[in-house]
KOLPAZA-456881 format. One record per residue: residue number from 1; y, x, z of N, C-alpha, C in turn. Coordinates in steps of 0.001 Angstrom, whole numbers, plus 500000, padded with zeros to 6 digits. Layout:
<pts>
[NUM, [Y, X, Z], [Y, X, Z], [Y, X, Z]]
...
</pts>
This chain:
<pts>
[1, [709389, 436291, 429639], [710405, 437097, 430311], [710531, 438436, 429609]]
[2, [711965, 439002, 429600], [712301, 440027, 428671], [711937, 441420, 429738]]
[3, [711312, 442103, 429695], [711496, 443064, 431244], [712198, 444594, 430347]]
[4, [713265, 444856, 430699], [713667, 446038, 430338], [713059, 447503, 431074]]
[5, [712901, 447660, 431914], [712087, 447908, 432907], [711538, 447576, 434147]]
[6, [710770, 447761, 434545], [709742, 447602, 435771], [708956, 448669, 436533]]
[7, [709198, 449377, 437791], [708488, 450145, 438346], [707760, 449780, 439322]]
[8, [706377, 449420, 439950], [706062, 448769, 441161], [704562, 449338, 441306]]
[9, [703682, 448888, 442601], [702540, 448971, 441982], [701476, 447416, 442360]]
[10, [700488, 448089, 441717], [699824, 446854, 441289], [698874, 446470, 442896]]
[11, [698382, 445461, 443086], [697186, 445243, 443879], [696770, 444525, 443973]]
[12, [695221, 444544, 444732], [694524, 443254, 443708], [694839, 441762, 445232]]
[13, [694599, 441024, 444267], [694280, 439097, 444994], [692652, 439172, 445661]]
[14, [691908, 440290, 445333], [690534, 439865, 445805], [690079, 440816, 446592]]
[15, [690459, 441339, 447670], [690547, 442191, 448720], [689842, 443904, 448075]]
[16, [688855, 444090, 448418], [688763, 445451, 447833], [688074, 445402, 446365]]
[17, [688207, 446443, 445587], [687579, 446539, 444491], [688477, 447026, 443522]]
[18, [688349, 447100, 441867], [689176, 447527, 441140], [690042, 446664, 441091]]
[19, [691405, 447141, 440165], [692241, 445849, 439922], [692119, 445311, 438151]]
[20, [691608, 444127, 438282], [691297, 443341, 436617], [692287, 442841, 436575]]
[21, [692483, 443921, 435526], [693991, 443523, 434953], [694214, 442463, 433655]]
[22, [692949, 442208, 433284], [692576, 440949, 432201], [692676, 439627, 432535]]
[23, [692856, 439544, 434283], [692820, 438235, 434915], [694258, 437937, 435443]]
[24, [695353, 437719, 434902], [696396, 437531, 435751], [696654, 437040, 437375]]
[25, [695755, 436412, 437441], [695373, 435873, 438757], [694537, 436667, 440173]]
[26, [694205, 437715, 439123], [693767, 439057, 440235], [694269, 439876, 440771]]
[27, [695708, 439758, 440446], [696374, 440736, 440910], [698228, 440864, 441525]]
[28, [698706, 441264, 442279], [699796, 441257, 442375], [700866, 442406, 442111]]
[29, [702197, 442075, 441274], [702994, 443229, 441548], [703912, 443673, 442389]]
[30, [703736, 444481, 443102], [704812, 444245, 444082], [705993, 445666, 443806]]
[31, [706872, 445334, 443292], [708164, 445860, 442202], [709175, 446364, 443289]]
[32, [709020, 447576, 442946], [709989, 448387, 443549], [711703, 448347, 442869]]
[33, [711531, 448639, 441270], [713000, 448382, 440832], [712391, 448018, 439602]]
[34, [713150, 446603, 438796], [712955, 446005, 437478], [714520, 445485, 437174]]
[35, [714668, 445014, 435892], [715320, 444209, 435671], [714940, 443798, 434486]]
[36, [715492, 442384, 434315], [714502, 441350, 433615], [715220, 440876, 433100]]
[37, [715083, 439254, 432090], [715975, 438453, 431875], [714927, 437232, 430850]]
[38, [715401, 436198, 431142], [714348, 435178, 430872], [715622, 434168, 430185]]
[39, [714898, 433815, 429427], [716025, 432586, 428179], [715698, 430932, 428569]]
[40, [716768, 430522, 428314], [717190, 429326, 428626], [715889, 428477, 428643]]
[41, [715398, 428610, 427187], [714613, 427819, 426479], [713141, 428361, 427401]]
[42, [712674, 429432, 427763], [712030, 429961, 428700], [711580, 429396, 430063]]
[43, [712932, 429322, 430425], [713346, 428900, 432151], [712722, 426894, 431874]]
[44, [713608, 426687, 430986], [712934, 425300, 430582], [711629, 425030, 430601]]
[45, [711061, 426018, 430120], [709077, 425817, 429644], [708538, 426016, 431270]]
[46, [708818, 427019, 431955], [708415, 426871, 433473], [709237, 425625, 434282]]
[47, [709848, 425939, 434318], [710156, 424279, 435204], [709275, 422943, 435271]]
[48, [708932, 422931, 433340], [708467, 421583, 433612], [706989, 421928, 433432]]
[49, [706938, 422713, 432722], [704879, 423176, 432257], [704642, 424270, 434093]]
[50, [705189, 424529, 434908], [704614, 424796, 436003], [705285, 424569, 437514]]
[51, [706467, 424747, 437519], [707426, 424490, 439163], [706946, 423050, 438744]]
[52, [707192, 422067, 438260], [706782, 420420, 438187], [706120, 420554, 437605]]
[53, [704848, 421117, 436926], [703838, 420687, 436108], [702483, 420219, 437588]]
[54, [702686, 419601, 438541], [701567, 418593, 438832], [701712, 417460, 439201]]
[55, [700689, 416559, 439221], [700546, 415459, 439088], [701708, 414581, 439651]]
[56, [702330, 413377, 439870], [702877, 413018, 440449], [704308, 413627, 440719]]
[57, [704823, 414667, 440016], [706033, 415231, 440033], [707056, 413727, 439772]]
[58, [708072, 413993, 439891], [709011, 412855, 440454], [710168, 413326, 439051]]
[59, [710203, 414176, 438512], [711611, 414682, 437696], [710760, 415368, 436742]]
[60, [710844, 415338, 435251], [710359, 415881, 434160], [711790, 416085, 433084]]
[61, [710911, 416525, 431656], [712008, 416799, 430892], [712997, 417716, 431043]]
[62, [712974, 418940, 431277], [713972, 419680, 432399], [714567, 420352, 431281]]
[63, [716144, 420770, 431315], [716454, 421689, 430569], [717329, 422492, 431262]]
[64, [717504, 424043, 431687], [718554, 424679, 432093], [719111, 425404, 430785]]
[65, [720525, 425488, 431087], [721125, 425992, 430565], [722653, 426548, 431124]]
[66, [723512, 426595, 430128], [724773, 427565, 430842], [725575, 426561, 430966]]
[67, [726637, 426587, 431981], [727975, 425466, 431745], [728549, 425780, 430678]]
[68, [729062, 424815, 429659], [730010, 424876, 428881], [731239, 424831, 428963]]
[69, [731982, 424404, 430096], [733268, 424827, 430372], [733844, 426416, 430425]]
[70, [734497, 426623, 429382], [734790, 427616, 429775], [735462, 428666, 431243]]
[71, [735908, 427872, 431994], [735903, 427908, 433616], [735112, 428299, 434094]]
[72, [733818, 427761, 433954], [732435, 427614, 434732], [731462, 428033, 434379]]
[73, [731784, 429034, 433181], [730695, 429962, 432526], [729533, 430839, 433305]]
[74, [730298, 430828, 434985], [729001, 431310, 435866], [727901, 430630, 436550]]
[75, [728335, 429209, 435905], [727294, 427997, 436117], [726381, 427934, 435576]]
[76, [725058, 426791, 436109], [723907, 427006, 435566], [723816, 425195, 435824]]
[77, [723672, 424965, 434315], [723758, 423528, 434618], [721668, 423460, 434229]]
[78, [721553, 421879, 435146], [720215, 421675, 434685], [720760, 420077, 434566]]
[79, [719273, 419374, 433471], [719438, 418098, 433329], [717987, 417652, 433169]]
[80, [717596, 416583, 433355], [716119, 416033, 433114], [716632, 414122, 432996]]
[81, [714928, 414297, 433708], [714703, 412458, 433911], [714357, 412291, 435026]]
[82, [714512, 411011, 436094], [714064, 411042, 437155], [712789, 409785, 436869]]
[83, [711673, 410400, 436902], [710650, 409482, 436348], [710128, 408295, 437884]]
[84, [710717, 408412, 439244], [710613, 407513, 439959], [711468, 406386, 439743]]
[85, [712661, 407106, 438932], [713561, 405877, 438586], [713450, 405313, 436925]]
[86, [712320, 405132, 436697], [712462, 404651, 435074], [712975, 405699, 433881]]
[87, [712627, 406999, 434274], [713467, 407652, 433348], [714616, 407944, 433794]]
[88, [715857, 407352, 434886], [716879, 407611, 434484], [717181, 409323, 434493]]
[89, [718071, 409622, 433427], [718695, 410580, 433355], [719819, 411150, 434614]]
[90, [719676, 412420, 434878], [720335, 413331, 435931], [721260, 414691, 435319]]
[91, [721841, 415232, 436084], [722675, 416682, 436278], [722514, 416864, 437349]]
[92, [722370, 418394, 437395], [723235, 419004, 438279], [723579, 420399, 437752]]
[93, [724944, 421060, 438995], [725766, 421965, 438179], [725364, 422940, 439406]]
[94, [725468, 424311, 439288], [725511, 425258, 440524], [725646, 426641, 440093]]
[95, [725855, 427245, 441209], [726184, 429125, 440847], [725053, 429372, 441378]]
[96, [724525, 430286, 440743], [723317, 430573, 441562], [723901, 432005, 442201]]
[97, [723455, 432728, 443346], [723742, 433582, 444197], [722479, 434216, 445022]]
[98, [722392, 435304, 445367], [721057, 436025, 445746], [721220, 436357, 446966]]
[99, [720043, 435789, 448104], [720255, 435523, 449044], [719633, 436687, 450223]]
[100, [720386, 436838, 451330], [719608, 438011, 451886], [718202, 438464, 451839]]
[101, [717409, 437303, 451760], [715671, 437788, 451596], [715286, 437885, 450334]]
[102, [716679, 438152, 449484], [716032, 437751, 447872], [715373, 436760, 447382]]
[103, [715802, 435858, 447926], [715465, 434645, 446865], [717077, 434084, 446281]]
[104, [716867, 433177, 445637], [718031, 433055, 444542], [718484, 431394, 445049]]
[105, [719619, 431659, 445306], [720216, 430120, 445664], [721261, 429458, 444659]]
[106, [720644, 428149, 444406], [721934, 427882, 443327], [722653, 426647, 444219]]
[107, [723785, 427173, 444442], [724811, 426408, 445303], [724899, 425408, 444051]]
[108, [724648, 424227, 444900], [725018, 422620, 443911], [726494, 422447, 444592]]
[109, [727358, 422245, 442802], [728807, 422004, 443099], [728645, 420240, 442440]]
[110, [727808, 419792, 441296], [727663, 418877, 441118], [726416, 417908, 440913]]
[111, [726231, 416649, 441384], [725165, 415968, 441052], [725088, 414304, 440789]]
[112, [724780, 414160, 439150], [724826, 412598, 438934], [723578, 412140, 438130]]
[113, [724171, 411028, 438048], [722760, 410053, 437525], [723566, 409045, 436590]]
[114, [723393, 408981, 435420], [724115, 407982, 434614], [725600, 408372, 434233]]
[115, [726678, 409735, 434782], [727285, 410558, 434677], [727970, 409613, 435962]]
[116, [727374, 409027, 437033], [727781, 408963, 438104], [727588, 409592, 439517]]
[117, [728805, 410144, 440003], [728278, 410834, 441338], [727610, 410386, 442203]]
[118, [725865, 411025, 442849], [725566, 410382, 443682], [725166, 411563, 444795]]
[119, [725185, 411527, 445861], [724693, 412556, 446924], [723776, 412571, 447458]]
[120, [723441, 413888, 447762], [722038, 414256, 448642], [720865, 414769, 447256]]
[121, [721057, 416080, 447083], [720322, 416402, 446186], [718634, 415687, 446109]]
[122, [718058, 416077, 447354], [716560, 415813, 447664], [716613, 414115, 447920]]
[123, [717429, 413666, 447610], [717256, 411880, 447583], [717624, 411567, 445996]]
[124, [718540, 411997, 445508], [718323, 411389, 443839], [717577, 411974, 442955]]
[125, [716923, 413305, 443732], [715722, 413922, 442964], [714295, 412779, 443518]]
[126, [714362, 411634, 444100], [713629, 411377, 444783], [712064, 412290, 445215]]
[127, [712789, 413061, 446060], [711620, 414257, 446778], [711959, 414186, 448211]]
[128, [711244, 412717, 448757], [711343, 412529, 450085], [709859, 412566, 450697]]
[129, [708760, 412616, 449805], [707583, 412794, 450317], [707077, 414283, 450715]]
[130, [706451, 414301, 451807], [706399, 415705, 452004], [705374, 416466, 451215]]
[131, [704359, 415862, 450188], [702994, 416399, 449501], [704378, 416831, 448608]]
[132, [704789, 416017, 448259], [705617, 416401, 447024], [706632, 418209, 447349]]
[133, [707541, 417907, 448435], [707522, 419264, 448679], [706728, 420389, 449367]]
[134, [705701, 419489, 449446], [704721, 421310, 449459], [704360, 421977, 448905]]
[135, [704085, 420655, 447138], [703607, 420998, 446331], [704696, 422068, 445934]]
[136, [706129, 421761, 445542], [707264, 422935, 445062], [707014, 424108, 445848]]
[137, [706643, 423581, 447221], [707374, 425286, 447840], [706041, 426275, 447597]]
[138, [704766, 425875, 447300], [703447, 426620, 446698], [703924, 427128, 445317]]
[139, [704984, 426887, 444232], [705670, 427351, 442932], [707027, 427978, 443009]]
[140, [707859, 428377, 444762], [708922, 428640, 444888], [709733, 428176, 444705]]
[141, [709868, 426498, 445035], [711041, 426000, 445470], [711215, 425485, 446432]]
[142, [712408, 424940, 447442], [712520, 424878, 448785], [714312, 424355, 448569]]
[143, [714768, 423541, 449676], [715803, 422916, 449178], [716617, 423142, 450614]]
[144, [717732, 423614, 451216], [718742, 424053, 451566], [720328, 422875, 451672]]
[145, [720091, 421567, 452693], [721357, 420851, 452131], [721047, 420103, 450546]]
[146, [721659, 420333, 449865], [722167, 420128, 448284], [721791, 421172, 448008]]
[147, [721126, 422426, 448446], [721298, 423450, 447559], [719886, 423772, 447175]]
[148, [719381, 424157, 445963], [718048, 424305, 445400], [718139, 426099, 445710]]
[149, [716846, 426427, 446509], [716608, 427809, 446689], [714979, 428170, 445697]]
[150, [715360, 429233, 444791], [713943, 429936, 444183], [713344, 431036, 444953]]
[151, [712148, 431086, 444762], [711794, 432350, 445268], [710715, 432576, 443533]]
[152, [711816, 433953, 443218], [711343, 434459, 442196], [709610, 434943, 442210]]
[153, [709214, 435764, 443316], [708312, 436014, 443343], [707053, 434593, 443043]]
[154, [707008, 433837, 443557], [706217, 432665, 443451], [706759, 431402, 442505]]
[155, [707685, 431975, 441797], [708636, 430404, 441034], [708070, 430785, 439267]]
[156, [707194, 431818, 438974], [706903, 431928, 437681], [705186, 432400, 437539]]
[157, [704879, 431962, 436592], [703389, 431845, 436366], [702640, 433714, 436723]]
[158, [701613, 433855, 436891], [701009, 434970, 437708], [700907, 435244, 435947]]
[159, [701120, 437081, 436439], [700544, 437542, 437375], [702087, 437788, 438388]]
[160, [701620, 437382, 439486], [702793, 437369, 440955], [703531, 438378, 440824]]
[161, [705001, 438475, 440847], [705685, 439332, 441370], [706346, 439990, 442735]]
[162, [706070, 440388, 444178], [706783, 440555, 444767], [707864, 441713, 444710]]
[163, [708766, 441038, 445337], [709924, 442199, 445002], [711442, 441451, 445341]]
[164, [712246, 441880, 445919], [713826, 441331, 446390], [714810, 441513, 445541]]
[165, [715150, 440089, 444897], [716091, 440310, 444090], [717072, 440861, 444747]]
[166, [717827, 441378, 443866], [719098, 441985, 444268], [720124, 441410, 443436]]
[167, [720091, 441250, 442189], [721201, 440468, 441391], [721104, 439512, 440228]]
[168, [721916, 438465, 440364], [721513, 437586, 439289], [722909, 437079, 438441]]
[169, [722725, 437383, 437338], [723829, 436878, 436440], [723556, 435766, 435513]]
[170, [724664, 434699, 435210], [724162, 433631, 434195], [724879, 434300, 432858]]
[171, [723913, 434468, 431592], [724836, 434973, 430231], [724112, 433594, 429726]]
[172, [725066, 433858, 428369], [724747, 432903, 427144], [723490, 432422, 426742]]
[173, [722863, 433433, 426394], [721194, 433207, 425848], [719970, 432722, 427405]]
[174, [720937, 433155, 428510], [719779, 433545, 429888], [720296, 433488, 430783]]
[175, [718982, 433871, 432254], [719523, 434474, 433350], [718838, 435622, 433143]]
[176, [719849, 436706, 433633], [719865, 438321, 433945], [718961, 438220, 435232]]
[177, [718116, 439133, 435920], [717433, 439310, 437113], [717717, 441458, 437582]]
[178, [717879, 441572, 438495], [717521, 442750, 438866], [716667, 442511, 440052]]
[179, [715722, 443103, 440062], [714517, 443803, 441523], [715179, 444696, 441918]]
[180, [714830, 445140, 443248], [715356, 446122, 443799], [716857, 446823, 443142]]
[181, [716416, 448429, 443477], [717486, 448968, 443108], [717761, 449040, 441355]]
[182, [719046, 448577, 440920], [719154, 449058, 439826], [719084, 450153, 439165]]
[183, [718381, 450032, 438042], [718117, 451640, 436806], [718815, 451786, 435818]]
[184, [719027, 452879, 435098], [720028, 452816, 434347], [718702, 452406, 433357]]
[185, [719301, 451896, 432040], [718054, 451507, 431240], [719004, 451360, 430054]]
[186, [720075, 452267, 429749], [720463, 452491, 428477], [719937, 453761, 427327]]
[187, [719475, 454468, 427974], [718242, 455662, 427749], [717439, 454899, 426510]]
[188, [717170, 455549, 425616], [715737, 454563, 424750], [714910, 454557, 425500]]
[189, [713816, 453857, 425979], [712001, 453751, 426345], [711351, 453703, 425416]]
[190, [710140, 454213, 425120], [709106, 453936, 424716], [708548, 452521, 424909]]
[191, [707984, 451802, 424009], [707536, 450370, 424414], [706030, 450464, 424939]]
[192, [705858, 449981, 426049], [704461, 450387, 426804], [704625, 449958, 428198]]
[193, [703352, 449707, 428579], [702740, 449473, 430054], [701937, 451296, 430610]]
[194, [702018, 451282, 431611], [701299, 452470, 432347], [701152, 452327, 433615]]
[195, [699436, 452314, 433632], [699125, 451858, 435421], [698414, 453306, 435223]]
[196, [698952, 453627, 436449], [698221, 455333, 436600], [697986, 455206, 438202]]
[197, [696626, 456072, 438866], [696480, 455944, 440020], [695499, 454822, 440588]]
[198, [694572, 455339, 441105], [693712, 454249, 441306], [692766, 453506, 440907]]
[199, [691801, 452167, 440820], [690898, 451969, 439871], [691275, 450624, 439651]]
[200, [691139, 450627, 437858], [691363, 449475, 436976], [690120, 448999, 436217]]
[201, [689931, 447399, 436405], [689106, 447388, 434905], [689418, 446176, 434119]]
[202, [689061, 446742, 432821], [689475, 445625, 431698], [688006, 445242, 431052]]
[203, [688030, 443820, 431237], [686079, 443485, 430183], [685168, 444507, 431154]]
[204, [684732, 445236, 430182], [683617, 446137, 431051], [683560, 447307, 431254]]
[205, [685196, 447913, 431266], [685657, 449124, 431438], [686345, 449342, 432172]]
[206, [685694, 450337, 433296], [686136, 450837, 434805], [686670, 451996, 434627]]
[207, [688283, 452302, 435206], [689033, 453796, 435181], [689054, 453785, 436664]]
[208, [688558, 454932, 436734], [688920, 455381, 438428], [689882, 456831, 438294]]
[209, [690688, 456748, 439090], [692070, 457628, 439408], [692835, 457338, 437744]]
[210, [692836, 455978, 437346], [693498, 455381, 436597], [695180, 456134, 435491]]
[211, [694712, 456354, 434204], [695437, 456794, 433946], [695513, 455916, 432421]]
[212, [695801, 454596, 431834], [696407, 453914, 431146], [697499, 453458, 430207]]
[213, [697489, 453727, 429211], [698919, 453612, 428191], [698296, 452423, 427132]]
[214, [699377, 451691, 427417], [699239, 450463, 426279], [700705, 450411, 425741]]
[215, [700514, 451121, 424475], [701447, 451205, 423471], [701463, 450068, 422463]]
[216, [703061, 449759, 422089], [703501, 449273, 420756], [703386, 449627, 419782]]
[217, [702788, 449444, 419065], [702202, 449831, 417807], [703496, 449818, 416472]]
[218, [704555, 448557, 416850], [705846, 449093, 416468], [706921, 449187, 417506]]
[219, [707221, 450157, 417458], [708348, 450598, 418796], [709776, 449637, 417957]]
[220, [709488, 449378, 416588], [710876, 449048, 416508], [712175, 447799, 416932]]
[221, [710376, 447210, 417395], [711188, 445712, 418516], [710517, 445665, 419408]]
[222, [711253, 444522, 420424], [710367, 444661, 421995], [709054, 444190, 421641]]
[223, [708473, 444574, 422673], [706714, 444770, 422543], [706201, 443478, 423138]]
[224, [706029, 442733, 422980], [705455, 441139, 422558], [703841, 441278, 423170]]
[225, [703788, 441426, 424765], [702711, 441608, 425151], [702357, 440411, 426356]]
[226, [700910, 439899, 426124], [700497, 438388, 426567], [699520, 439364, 427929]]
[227, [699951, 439274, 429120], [698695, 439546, 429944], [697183, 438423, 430099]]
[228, [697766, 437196, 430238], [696878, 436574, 429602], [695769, 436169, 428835]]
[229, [695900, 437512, 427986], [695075, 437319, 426679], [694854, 439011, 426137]]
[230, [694867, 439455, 427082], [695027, 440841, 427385], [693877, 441676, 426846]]
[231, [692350, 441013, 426396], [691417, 441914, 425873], [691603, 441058, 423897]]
[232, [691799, 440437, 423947], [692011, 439902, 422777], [693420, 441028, 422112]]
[233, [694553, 440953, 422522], [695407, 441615, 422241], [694944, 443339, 421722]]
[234, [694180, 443970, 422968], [693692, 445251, 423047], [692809, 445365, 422060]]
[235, [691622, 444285, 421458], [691062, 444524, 420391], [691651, 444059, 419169]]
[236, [692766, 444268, 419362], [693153, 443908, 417595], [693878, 445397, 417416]]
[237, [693825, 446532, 418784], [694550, 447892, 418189], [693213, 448777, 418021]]
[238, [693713, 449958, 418860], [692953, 451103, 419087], [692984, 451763, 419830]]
[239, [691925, 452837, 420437], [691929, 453649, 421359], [692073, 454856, 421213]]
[240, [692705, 456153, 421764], [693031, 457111, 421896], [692760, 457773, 423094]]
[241, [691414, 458605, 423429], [691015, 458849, 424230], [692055, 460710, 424370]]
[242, [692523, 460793, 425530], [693355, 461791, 425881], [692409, 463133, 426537]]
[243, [692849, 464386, 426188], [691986, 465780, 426975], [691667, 465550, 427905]]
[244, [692626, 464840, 428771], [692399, 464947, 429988], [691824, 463765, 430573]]
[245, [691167, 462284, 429888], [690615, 461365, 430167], [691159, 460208, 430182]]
[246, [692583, 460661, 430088], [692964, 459383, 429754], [693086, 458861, 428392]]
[247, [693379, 457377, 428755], [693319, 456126, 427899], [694444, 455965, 427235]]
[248, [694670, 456100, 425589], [696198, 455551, 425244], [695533, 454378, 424231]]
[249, [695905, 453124, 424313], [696315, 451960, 423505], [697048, 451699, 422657]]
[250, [696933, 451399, 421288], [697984, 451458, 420902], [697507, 449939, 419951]]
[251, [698425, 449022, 420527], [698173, 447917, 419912], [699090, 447097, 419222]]
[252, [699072, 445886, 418698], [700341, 444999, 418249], [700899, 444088, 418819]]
[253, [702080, 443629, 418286], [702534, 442675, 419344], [701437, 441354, 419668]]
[254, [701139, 440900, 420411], [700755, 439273, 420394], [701129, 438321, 419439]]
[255, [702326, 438338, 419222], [702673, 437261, 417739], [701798, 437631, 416677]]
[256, [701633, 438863, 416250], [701371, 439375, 415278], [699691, 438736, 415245]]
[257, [699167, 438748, 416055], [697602, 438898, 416055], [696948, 437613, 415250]]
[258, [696652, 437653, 414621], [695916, 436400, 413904], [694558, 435479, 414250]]
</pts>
């Protein structure tokens, strides 16, 4: 995911203590104002490597992408396999739209199988077992009629986001996301993370009243940063210890790291 900006704060998954920020799974963000944007080819890799990546999933092979009609350019077409049915191949077409609690609804205008119309989204997805949708709605999905509802916060791999969308656009390369209130974010930024406030630790280093900068080491493209892999990344830069105690980072992208 592309994040142009993000303001929120952090807290941890494991009731009191610092927040380990090396563990994606320790922690939650809960995002006051961001906006984001995640690529086709992206949205594809979560769908099937996590919203359906367990056992017994019923639909694989997933690809979203944009409608090609020029008409329907605010569409968001998806296509796969329905692996209860032998493979067969599926569509469906929809607008997606952001829903009072912020989650993201993509109104289904179309749905076939073999490029034949068939109805009832949650029956030719064959997802009539209920393990099966519990399993989705534990990854943020949940189904509405025909209509497929996300919940951003829980529909993408941790570390968790909470936060209410507010707007969603389909472009060419993506979907656009805004959190909360929109920022202007035509301003240059600096490329960097900053958790300030509070206590953090990374490996075996504890900041209390937390003051943190993890810099791009080249500002001249976006900053290519893996939380994931987050002490590996940090030791391939350097540290810059500040007058006043704080911590500046200044590391490389993740691609870069060998």
């Amino acid at each position: 995911m592309r994040v142009s900006s993000l303001e929120g704060r952090v807290s941890s998954t494991r009731g009191e203590g610092p927040i380990v920020l090396d563990d994606p799974t320790a922690y939650v963000i809960d995002v006051e104002s961001a906006s984001a944007w995640i690529s086709w080819e992206a949205l594809s890799r979560v769908l099937n490597d996590y919203t359906f990546g367990f056992d017994g999933a019923p639909i694989g092979d997933l690809e979203a992408s944009r409608e090609e009609d020029e008409d329907e350019r605010d569409r968001i077409e998806m296509t796969g396999n329905l692996k209860s049915a032998l493979g067969l191949a599926f569509e469906i077409e929809g607008r997606p739209e952001v829903m009072p609690d912020g989650r993201i609804r993509i109104r289904t205008e179309s749905i076939q199988a073999l490029d034949v119309p068939v109805g009832g989204l949650m029956h030719a997805l064959g997802l009539d077992a209920e393990d099966m949708i519990g399993n989705m709605a534990e990854r943020g999905v949940s189904f509405d009629g025909d209509d497929l509802i996300l919940d951003a916060s829980v529909a993408l791999p941790p570390p968790r986001m909470n936060g209410r969308v507010t707007a969603v656009r389909v472009e060419d390369d993506g979907l656009a996301l805004t959190f909360g209130e929109a920022r202007d974010t035509t301003r240059r930024r600096s490329n960097h993370l900053w958790f300030h406030g509070g206590t953090i630790r990374i490996g075996r280093m504890t900041q209390t009243d937390a003051d943190l900068r993890i810099v791009d080491q080249d500002p001249g493209d976006s900053f290519d940063f893996f939380s994931g892999q987050m002490n590996r990344q940090l030791a391939a830069g350097y540290a810059e210890l500040q007058t006043d105690g704080g911590l500046t980072m200044h590391v490389p992208d993740y691609a870069d790291i060998e």
